[in-house]
N, C-alpha and C positions, 0 to 999 in steps of 0.2 A: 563019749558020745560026740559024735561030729554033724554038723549042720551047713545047712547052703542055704541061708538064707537070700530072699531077693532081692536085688537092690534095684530099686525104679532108675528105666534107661536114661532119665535125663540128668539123674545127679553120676552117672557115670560119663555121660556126654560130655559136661558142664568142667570135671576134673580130668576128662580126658585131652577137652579142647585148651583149659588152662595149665599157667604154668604155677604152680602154689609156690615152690623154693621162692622162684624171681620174686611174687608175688610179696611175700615175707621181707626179702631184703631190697626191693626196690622204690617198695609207696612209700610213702609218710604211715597210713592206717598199714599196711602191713608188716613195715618196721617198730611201731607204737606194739601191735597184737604178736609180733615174735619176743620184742621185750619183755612186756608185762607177761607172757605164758610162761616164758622163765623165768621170773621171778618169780610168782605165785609156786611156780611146781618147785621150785629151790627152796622155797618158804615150809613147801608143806608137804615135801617126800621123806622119808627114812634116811636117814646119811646113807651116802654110796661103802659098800659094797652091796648094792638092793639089788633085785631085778622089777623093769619095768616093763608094762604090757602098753605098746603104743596103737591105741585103736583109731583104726581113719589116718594113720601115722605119713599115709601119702607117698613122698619123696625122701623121706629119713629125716627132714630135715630138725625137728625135733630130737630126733632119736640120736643126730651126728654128737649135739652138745652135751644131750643125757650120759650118750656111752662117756665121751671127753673127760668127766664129771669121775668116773668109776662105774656107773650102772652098768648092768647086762640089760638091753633094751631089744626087745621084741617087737618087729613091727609087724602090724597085720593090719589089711588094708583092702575089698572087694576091688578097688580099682590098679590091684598090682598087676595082673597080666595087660592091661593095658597101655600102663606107663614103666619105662625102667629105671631104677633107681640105684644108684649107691648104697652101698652096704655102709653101716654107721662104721664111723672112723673114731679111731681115741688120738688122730694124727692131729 
């Protein structure tokens, strides 16, 4: 069963007009919340060989470390026709 759910125009606006990757590696809080998201998920995934479902996954930017890691990581994301992104790398 496949679904389109809707996503309200502003949080599409909101992730279309930012930039999340920069966002992650350029603040103090965005550098602290890409930290701490990996740790916690290195804490509490399955050892790699897993696969991962990255939901709201954005820019990959999660998803580049997760594959790096060994996962198979799937991103899915309502605002991907909007933004393009890099395909997760294990480079």
């Amino acid at each position: 069963m496949t679904s389109n759910p809707t996503v309200r125009p502003e949080i599409i606006d909101f992730y279309t007009r930012s930039d999340e990757a920069a966002r992650l590696q350029t603040t103090a809080t965005g550098a602290l919340e890409f930290a701490r998201t990996r740790e916690l998920l290195r804490r509490h995934l399955p050892p790699a060989p897993a696969r991962v479902l990255d939901v709201g996954g954005g820019p990959g930017t999660h998803a580049r470390w997760l594959a790096g890691d060994g996962y198979t990581v799937h991103v899915v994301d309502p605002s991907a026709s909007t933004s393009p992104r890099q395909p997760p790398s294990t480079a």
